[in-house]
N, C-alpha and C positions, 0 to 999 in steps of 0.2 A: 861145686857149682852153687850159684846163690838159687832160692826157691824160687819157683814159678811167678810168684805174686813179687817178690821184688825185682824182677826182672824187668816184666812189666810196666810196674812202677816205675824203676830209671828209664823206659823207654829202650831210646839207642845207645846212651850209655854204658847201658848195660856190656855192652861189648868190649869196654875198656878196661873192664872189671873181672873180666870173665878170663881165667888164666890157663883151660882147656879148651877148645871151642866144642862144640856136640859134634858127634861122630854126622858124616856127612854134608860137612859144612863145606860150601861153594869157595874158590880159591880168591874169588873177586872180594867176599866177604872179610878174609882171613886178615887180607892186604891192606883191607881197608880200618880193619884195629890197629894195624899196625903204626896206620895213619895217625889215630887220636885222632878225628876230626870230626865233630858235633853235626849234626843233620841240622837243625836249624837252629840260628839263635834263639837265645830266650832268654827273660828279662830276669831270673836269676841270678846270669852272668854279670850282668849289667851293660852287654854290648848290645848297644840302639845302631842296628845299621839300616843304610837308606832302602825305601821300601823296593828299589831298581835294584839290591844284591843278593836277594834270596825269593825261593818259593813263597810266592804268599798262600797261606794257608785259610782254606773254605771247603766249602762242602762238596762243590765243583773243581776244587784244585784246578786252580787258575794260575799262569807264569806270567810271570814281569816279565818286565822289557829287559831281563838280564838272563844269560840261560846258566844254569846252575854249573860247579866245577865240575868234572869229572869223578873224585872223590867224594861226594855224596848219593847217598844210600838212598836209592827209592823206593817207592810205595810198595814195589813187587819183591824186590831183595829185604825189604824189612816182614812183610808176612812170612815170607818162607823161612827168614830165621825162624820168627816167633813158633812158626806150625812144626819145627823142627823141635823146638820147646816144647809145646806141646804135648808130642806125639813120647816127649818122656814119664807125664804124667799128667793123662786126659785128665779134660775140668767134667763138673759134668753135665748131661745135656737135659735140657727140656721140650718134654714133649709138646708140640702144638698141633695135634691133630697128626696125620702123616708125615709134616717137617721137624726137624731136629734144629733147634735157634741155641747160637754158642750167645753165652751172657758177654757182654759189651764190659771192658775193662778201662773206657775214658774213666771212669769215677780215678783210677789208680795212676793216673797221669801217662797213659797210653797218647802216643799220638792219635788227632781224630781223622780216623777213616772217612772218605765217602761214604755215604751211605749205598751210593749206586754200584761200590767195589767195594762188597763183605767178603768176596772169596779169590783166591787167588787168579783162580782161569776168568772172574771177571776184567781183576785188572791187568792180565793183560791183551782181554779183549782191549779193553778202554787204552793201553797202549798202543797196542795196532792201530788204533783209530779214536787218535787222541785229540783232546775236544780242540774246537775248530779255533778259540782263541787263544793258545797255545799256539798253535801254529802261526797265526796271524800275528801274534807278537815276536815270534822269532822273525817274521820277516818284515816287522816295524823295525825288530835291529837290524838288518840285512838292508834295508831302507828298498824293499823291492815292492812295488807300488802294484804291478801286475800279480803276483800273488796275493797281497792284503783283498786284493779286489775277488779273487776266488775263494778267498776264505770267507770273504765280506758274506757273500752269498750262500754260504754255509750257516752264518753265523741267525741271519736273520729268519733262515725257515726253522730255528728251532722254535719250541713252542715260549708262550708267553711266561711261562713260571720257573723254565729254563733258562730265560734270555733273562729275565730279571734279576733272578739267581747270580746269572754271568757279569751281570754288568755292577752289581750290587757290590763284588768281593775286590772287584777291580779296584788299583791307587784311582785316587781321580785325575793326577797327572797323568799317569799312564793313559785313561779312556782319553784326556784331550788331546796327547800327539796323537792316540789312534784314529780320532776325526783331523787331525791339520795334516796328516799323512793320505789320507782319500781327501783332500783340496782337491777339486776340479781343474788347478793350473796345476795340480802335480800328476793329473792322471793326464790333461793333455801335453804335458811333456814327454812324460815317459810312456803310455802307454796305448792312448791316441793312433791308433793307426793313419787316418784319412788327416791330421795336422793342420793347418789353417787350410784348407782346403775346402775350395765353392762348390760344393754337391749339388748342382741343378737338376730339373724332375727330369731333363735327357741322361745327365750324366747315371742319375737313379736308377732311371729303366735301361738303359743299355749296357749299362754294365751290372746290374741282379746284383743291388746293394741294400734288398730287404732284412737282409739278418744282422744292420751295419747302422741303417736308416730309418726310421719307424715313418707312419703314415704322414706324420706333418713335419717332415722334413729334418726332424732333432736326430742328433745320432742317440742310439738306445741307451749307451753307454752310460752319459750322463744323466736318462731319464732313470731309468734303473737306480743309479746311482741317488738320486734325491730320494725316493722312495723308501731305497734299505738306510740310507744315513737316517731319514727321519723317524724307522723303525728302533735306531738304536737311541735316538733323542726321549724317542716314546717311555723306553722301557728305562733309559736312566731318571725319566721324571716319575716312574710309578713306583720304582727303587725311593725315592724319600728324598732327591739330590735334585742340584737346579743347576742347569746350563749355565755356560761361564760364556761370557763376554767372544774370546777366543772360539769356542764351537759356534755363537751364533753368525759369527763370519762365514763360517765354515760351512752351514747351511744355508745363507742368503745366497751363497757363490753357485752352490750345488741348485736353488732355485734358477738362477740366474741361467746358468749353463745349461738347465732342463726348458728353458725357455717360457716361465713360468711368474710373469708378475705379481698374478693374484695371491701364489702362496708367499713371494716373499714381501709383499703385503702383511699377511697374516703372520707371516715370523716374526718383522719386527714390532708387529703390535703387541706380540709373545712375549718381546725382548721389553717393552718400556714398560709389563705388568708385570716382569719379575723383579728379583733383585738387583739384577745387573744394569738397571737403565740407571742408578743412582752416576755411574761413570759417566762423563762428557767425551764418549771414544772416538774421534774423528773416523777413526780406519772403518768401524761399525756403521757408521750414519755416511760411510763414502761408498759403502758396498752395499747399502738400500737401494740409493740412488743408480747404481749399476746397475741391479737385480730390476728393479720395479722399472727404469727408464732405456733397461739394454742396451746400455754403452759400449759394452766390450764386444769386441767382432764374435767371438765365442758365443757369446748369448742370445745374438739370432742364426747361429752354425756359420759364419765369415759370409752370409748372404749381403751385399748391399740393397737388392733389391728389395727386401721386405723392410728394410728400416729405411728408405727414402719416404719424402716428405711428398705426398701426392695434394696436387689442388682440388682434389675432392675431396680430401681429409683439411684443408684450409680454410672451407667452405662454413661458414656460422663462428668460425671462431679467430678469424686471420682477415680475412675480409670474404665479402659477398657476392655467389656469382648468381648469376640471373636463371630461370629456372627451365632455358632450354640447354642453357652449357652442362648444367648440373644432371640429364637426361641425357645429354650426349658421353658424357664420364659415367653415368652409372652401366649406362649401354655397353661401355669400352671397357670397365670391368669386368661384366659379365661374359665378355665373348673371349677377354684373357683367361677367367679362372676356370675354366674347361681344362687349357693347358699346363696347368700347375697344379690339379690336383688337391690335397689337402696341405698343400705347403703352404707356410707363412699363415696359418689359422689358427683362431683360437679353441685350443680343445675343449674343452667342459662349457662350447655352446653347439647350441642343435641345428644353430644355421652357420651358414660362413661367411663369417666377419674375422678381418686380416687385420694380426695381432698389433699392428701401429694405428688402428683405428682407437685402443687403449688410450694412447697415447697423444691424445690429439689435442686436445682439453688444454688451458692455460694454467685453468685453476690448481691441479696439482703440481707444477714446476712454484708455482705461486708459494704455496705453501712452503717449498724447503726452504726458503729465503726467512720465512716467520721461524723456523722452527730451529734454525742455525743463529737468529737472533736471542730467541728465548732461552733454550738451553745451553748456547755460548760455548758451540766446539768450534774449536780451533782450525782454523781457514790455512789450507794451504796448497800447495800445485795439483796435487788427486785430487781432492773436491773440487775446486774450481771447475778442473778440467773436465768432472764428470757432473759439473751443473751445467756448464756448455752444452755438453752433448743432450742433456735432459730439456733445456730448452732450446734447442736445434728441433727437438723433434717435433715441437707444435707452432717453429716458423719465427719462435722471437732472435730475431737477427739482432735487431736494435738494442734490446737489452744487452743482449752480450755485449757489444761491443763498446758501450756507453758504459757497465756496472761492471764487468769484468773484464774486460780489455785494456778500457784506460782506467780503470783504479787501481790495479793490482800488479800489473804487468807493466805497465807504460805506454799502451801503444794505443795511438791516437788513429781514429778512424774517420775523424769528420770532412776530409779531403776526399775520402775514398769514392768515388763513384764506382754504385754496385751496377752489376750486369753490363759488362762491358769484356771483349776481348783481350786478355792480358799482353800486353808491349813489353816482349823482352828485349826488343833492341836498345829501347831507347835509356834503360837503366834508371827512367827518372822516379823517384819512391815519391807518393802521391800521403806515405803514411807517416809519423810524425812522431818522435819518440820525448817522452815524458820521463821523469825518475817511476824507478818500477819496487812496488813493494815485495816481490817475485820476482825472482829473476828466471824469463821461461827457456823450458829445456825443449829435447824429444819430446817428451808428454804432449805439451801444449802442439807442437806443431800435428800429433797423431790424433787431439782434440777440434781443432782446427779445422785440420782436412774430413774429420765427420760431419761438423758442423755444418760447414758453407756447403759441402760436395753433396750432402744428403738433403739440401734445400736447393741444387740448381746451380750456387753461385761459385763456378768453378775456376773464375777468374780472379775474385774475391779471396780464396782460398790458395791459387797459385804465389797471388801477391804475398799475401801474409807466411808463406811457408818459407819464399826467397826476404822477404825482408828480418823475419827472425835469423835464418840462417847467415845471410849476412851482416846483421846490427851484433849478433852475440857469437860468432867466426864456431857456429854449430852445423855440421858436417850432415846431410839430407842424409838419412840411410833408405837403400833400397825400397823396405815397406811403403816410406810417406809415397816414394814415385810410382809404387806400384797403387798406391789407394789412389791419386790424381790420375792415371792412366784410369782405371776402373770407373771411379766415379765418371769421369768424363765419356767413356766410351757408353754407361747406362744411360748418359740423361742427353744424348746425341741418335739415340736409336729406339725404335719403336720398340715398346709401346710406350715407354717413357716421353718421349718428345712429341707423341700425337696429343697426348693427355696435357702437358704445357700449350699446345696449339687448339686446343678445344675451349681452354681455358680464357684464352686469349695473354698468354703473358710468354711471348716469343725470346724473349731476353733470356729465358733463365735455357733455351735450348742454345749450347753450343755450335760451335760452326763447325764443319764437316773437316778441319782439317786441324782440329783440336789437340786431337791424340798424338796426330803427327809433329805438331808444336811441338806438346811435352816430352817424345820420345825427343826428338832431333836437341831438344833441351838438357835434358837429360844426359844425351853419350856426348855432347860437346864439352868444350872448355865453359868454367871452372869444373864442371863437375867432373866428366870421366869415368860416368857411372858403366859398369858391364852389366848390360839386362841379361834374369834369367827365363826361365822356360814361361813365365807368366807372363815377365811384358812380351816376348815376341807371340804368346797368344791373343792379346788385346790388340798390338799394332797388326800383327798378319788379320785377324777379323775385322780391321776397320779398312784396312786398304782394300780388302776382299768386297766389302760393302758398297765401294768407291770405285770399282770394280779396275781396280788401277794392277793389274795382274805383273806388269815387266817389277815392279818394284815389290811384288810381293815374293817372288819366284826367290832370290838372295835369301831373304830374312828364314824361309822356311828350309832350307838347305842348312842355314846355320840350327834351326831350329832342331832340326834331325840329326845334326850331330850330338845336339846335347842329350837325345833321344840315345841315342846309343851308346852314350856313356851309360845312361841312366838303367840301361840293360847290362851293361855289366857290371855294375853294383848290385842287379838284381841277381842275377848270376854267383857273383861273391857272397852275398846271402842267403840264397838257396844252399850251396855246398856249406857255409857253416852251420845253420840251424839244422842240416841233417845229419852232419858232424857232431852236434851236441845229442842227436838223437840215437845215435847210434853209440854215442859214447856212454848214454843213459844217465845225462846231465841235464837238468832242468835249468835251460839259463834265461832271464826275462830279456836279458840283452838283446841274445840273440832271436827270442820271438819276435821281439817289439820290431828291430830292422826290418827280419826277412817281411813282416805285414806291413810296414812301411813303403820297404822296396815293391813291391806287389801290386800296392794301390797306386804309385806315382807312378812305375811303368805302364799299369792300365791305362792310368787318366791322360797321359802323357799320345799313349797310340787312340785312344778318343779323341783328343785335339787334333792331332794331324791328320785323324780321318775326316773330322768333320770341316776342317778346311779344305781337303781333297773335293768331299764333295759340294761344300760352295762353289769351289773354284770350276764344277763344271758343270753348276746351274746357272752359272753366271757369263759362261758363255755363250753368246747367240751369235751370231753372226748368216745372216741372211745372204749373202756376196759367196757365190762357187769361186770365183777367182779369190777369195780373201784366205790367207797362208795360216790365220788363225785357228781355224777348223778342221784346216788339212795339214798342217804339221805342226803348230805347237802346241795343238791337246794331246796327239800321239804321241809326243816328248815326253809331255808331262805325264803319262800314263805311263811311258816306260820309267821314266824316274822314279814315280813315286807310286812304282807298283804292291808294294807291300801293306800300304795306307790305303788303299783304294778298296769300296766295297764290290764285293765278286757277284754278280756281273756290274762293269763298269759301263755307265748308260752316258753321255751327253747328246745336245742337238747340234746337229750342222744346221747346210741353206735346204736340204733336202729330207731335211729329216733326221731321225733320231737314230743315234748309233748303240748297240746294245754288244759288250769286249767279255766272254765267260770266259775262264781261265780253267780249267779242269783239274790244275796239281795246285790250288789253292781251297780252303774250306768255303762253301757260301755263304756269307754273311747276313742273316735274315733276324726281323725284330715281328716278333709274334706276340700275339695277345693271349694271357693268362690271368686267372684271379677272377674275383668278381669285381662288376660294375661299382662305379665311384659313386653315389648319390649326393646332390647337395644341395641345401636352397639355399639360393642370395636371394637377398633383399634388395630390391627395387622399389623404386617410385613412382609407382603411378598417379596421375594426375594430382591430387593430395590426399592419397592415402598409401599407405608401404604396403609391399604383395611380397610372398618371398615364390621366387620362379624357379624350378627344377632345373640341374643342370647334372648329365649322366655322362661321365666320363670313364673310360676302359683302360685298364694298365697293361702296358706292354713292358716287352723282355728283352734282352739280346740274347744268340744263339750263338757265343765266339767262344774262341779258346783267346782270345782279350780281357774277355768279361771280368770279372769277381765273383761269378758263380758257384755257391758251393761252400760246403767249410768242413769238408771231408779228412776222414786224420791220413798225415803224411804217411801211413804205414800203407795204406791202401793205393798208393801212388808209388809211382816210381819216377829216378831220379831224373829220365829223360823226358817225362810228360811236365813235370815243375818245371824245368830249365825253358821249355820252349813255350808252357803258355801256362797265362795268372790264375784260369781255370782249377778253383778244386773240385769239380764235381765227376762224382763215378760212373760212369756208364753202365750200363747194365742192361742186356737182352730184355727184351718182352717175351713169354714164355710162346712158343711155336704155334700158328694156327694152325690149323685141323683143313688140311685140303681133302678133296672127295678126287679119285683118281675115277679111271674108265671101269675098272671092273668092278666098281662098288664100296672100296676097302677106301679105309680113312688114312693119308699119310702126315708126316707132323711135316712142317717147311723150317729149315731151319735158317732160312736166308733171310726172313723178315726180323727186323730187329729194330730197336728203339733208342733212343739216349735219353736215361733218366738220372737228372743230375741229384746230386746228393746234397739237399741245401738245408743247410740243417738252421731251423726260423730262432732258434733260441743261441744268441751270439755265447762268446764266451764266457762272460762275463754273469 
């Protein structure tokens, strides 16, 4: 056997050298001389392999994005050789007080240990619970986006001399797919539960979507998520390394999608002081523009309300309203934001100012025009399209359509007359086509319809959508009809259309039978489009409004069928994700569904209820002889008794009728949490006052809800199947009654539901 010190010295080599092995040597061991096969390259060899095929080696022993072979020797099978060495002829020790320190053999070309694993039972603590970027990179390979996200949050509550450490040993390849892997459009594909999906402050409180939601309306997800990405930005810049081009995309999007102008502001002023502004990167300077002007539906949560163009935001910078209109809109603000809460506000101010008030200004859209000059990036369908939107949002119609319309595209707009009801009969194109420097796709018409639809001009907007689709034989898909059904149903319905009529500018409110246009548009010839569960929620709430009931009765019968598919998909996914739990498989697939299916079954039995109950607020009927009140509310109550809230209430000629159902749950919205406080700003005479406005959060009480986020171990399979509800019940401990002879008895009849909501989501 060769001596201790050159043992050592060859390292792992040593093994292949070694023509006895030492008495109690491991069989894994044995096999693996047999192998010949080196633990890590090294530049003796002269084999330079990529740094994605072997352990890279640090003080934190950190893994590539490759996971090693199976035939290599790790950290724990290489000490217990060595101590197996050893233990043949102790070295010997130094005393330090009460501890005994073995001397360190790197000088002799030992591999370098951890320092944090000097002893064997540390590493394989530090196995058991192996550091969190290990992990996270095995599942950059795996490309599983839900996991990186729980490791993500591992990774950033280490401490800062740790995190620096980590991020310091890392390829720098490696660190930047680990940010283009947490993209914002890669976590809302894969791992997004709620999906383009309109969270309103009812949809919020009634279905107890606080651990989903945060107070102004963002999902947490993606707030969280800017937070730790810009933790890990922090600590690769105090490591001595400078962001690449590629991550600062990666964080203007995570801006963006936390709903967040000011910082992605301040990132790319980041981005033009480092090295990386020397590049003229269109894709960089088209995701500013998103981030700072919230183009993408994503980056105000698929709200259009908060990104619509109001005439009080017009007001000094679009043209001038007189200063009783501007008193009767600041009024109609204040008595809307009671009911909305802290949504659409901007955070890091102390009053509530609604985050397109940012946006209102000329002067910034002004600028990208100078700064696309000077710098001379390259112009093409994404920027365009997302300087449209960025100047949609402070009203310049005209520019667009003069500077980016007819210059780029072809399409001539000087025939158009704006504000006016679009004439699909009569086929006659009013617009004008020109040679196009662009030839426009999808994009443009998804550009388009924010534009015009978020200023009013929805007739404007219809035009241009059918004439691109027919001048270049491009195929409407679903979304553009559903954002024309949307936008038109916002700016046709209070409080949208009172604020256009305060203003004095009746044009830009559509006509009440708008929607119905565009659907009837839509499912005819050429198109033959099949609406899903979203337009028949827009067309059944505008018929409902119209109170035109024979014709909404159809649409929501079909509506309910789709409802019950939609339930046994939820069903389907229920039994596989406890399939995988039971099978003691971690699959993201199957999470991401079953919480998919979850939330769209919810949101789905919300719409149908809250059309139930318009549908019998909106019946009045004053006439005892009128058939209305006496047999087709009772139809409708036995049809669509499942959607119906328990007790079901309408008015007849006589009064109000009050239907409790006993083998149904009651459906009750109760107030919890503390009070909302907020000051708006107002104008008084000419000076700004800011006036209190206290608002209370309510909850729902359903097995509908989303309440809850209790682990499926705690549940059973027949409570998931029949409702979206995770939260656990749980007795309140027994009061203490006083009986007749003095003696205290406990009651075990009183009892409580206390859900298990746990405020810190998954993530």
């Amino acid at each position: 056997m060769l001596p201790i010190n050159s043992t050592v010295g060859l390292g792992q080599r040593a093994l292949l050298h070694t023509r006895v092995p030492p008495r109690g040597t491991c069989s894994r061991i044995i096999s693996l001389r047999l192998h010949r096969r080196s633990r890590v390259p090294s530049s003796v060899y002269g084999d330079k392999l990529s740094q994605c095929q072997y352990l890279s080696k640090s003080t934190r022993g950190i893994a590539t994005t490759t996971t090693p072979s199976a035939d290599v020797i790790s950290d724990h099978e290489f000490l217990l050789f060595r101590d197996l060495l050893t233990r043949a002829s102790p070295k010997p020790r130094i005393e330090h007080g009460s501890r005994h320190v073995v001397p360190s053999n790197r000088s002799l070309g030992a591999p370098e240990i951890p320092a944090a694993a000097s002893s064997i039972d540390e590493l394989v603590e530090r196995e058991h619970f192996p550091n969190p970027f290990q992990k996270a990179l095995k599942a950059l390979q795996q490309r599983d986006t839900r996991r990186l996200l729980l490791y993500l949050k591992q990774i950033v509550s280490l401490s800062d001399v740790e995190l620096r450490e980590l991020v310091a040993t890392i390829p720098r390849t490696t660190f930047t797919e680990f940010l283009r892997s947490l993209d914002p459009l890669c976590v809302a594909r894969d791992v997004d539960p709620t999906g383009p999906a309109l969270i309103t402050v009812g949809v919020y409180q009634v279905l107890n979507m606080q651990s989903a939601i945060d107070d102004w309306g963002v999902r947490k997800i993606y707030s969280q998520l800017l937070q730790r990405m810009l933790v890990l930005a922090g600590a690769l810049k105090d490591s001595g390394q400078a962001l690449q081009i590629e991550e600062y995309i990666c964080l203007l999007r995570c801006a963006g999608a936390a709903s967040d102008p000011a910082g992605a502001k301040l990132l790319w002023d980041d981005l033009r002081q480092s090295q990386a502004s020397d590049w003229r990167h269109s894709e960089a300077f088209t995701e500013f523009i998103s981030a700072r002007f919230l183009t993408r539906p994503l980056y105000t949560s698929h709200d259009k309300a908060r990104r619509m163009v109001t005439p009080r935001n017009l007001h000094r910078s679009r043209l001038l309203l007189s200063r009783h209109r501007v008193y009767r809109l600041d009024r109609l603000r204040f008595d809307t934001r009671r009911r909305k809460l802290n949504f659409g506000l901007i955070k890091d101010q102390d009053y509530a100012e609604d985050l397109m008030r940012m946006l209102r200004k000329k002067l910034p859209p002004s600028r990208l025009i100078f700064i696309i000059k000077e710098d001379g990036y390259r112009i093409n369908e994404s920027l365009l399209c997302a300087l449209m939107v960025a100047y949609g949002r402070v009203g310049s119609l005209r520019y667009i359509g003069s500077r980016i319309l007819n210059d780029y595209f072809g399409i001539r707009m000087e025939r158009l007359t704006y504000n006016k009801t679009p004439d699909i009969k009569t086929g006659k194109s009013e617009i004008e086509n020109i040679p196009y420097r662009i030839r426009p796709t999808i994009r443009l018409m998804q550009a388009v319809v924010e534009t015009y639809g978020s200023n009013g001009e929805i007739a404007v907007a219809f035009q241009l959508v059918d004439h691109i689709s027919k001048t270049y034989h491009i195929k409407i898909p679903l979304s553009i009809w559903q954002d024309l059904l949307e936008w038109t149903y916002i700016m046709s319905c209070p409080p949208t259309s009172t604020a256009w009529k305060l203003a004095g500018m009746h044009s830009k409110i559509p006509s009440s039978s708008a929607v119905e246009l565009i659907w009837n548009t839509m499912t005819s010839a050429p198109y033959h489009v099949q609406p899903s569960f979203d337009q028949y929620n827009i067309m059944i709430r505008s018929l409902l409004g119209r109170r035109q009931f024979r014709a909404t009765l159809p649409l929501m019968r079909q509506a309910v069928h789709l409802y019950d598919a939609k339930c046994r998909e939820y069903e389907e996914a229920v039994l596989g994700y406890v399939e995988t739990l039971r099978d003691g498989v971690y699959i993201s697939e199957a999470i991401t569904t079953y919480e998919r299916a979850r939330f769209a079954k919810a949101r789905m039995h919300h719409d149908i209820q809250t059309w139930c109950r318009q549908f019998l607020s909106n019946v009045r009927s004053f006439d005892p002889a009128n058939t209305l009140s006496t047999t087709a509310v009772p139809d409708f109550v036995g049809e669509f008794r499942p959607f119906i809230m328990n007790p079901a209430r309408y008015r007849t000629a006589t009064g109000y009728v009050s239907l409790f159902d006993p083998g149904r749950e009651n459906t009750s919205v109760k107030a919890f949490g503390a009070w909302v406080h907020m000051a708006v700003p107002m104008k008084h005479r000419r000076t700004w006052i800011y006036q209190g406005v206290k608002a209370k959060r309510f909850g729902g009480l359903s097995s509908n809800s989303l309440a809850g986020n209790a682990p499926v171990s705690k549940l059973d399979l027949v409570s998931m199947l029949t409702s979206t509800s995770r939260a656990v019940r749980q007795p309140r401990p027994a009061k203490k009654q006083a009986r007749s002879d003095g003696s205290v008895s406990k009651s075990s009849e009183t009892a409580a539901e206390r859900s298990y909501d746990d405020d810190d989501d998954y993530f």
